[in-house]
C-alpha positions as CSV (number, residue, x, y, z in Angstrom):
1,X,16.7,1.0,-5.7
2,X,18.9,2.2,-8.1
3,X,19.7,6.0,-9.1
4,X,19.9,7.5,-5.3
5,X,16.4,6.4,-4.9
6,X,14.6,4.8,-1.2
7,X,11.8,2.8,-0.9
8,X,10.0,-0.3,0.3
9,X,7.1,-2.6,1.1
10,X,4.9,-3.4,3.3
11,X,1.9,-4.5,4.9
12,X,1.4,-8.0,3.6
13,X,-1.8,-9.3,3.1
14,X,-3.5,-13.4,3.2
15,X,-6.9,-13.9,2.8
16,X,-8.1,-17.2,4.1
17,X,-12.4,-18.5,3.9
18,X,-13.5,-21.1,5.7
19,X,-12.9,-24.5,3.7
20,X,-14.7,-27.5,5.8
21,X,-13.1,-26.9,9.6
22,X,-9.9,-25.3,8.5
23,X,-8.6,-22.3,6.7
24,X,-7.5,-22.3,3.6
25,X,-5.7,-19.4,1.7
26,X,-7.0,-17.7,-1.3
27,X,-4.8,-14.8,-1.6
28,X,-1.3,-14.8,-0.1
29,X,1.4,-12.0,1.1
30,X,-0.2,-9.4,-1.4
31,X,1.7,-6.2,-0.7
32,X,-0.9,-3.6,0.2
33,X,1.7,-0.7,0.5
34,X,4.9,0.7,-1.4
35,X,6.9,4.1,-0.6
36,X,9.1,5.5,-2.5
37,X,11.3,8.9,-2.4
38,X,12.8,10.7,-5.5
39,X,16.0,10.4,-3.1
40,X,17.4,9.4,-0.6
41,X,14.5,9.9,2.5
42,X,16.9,10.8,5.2
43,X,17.6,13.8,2.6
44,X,16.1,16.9,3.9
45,X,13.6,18.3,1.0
46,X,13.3,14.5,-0.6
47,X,9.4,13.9,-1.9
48,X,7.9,10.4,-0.5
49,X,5.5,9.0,-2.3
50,X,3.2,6.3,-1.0
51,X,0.7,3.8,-2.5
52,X,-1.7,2.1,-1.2
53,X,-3.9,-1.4,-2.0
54,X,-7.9,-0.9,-1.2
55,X,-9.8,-4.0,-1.8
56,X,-13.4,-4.4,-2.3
57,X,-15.9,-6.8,-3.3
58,X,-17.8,-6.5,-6.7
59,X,-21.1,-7.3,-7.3
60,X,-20.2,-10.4,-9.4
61,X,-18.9,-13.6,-9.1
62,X,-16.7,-16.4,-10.4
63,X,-17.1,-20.3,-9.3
64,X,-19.1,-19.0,-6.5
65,X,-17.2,-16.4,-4.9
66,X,-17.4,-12.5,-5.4
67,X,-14.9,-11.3,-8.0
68,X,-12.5,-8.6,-5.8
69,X,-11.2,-5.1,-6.8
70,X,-8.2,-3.9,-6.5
71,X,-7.5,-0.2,-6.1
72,X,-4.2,1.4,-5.7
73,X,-3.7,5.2,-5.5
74,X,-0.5,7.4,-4.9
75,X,-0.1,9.9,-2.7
76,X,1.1,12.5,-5.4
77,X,-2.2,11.8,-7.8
78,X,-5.6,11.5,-7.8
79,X,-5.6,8.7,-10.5
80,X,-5.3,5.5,-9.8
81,X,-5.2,1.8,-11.3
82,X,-7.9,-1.0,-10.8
83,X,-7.5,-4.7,-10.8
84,X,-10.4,-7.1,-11.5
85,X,-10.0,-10.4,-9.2
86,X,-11.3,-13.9,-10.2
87,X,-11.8,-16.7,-8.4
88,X,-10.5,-19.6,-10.1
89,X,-11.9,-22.6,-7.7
90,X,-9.1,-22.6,-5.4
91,X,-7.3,-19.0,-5.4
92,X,-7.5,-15.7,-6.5
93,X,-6.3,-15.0,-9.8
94,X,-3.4,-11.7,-9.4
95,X,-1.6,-12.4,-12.7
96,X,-2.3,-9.4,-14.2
97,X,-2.0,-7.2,-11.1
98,X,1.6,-6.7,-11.1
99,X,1.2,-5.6,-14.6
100,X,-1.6,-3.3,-13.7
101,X,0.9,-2.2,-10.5
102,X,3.9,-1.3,-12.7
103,X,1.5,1.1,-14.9
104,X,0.7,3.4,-12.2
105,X,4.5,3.1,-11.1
106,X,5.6,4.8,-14.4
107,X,3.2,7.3,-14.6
């Protein structure tokens, strides 16, 4: 990261349903965690932020599958950004997510 600044990834998630007798994946390798510090984190005083991915099912569905939500919420706030996801027949749609990522990043 530029500008002094540390940070990272991590905790991947796939999520895989049942399709006939194998697996198949309907979301892969979405990040469910992101730190960053305002410097360098092996600098004593620097301020780590965390965010973190909760996912939960909604109450409706699209081509037979429950739409999912997608909560993220820093450490240094108590606002946070929501995602609706759609199923699409084969995967769930994350499009928009990234966008809807990057606006709690700049806040």
């Amino acid at each position: 990261m530029s500008g002094g600044m540390d940070g990272g990834l991590g905790d991947d998630l796939t999520l895989f349903v049942i399709d006939g007798n194998r697996l198949k994946p309907v979301i892969e390798q979405l990040s469910m965690h992101e730190w960053t510090c305002t410097t360098a984190c092996v600098i004593e005083g620097a301020t780590r932020v965390d965010t973190k991915v909760v996912i939960s099912v909604a109450n409706t569905k699209s081509k037979g599958f429950y739409d999912l939500v997608l909560i993220a919420e820093r450490s240094n706030s108590s606002e946070g950004v929501r995602y609706r996801a759609k199923f699409d027949g084969s995967k769930y749609l994350l499009d928009g997510w990234l966008e809807t990522w990057n606006k709690l990043r700049a806040r």
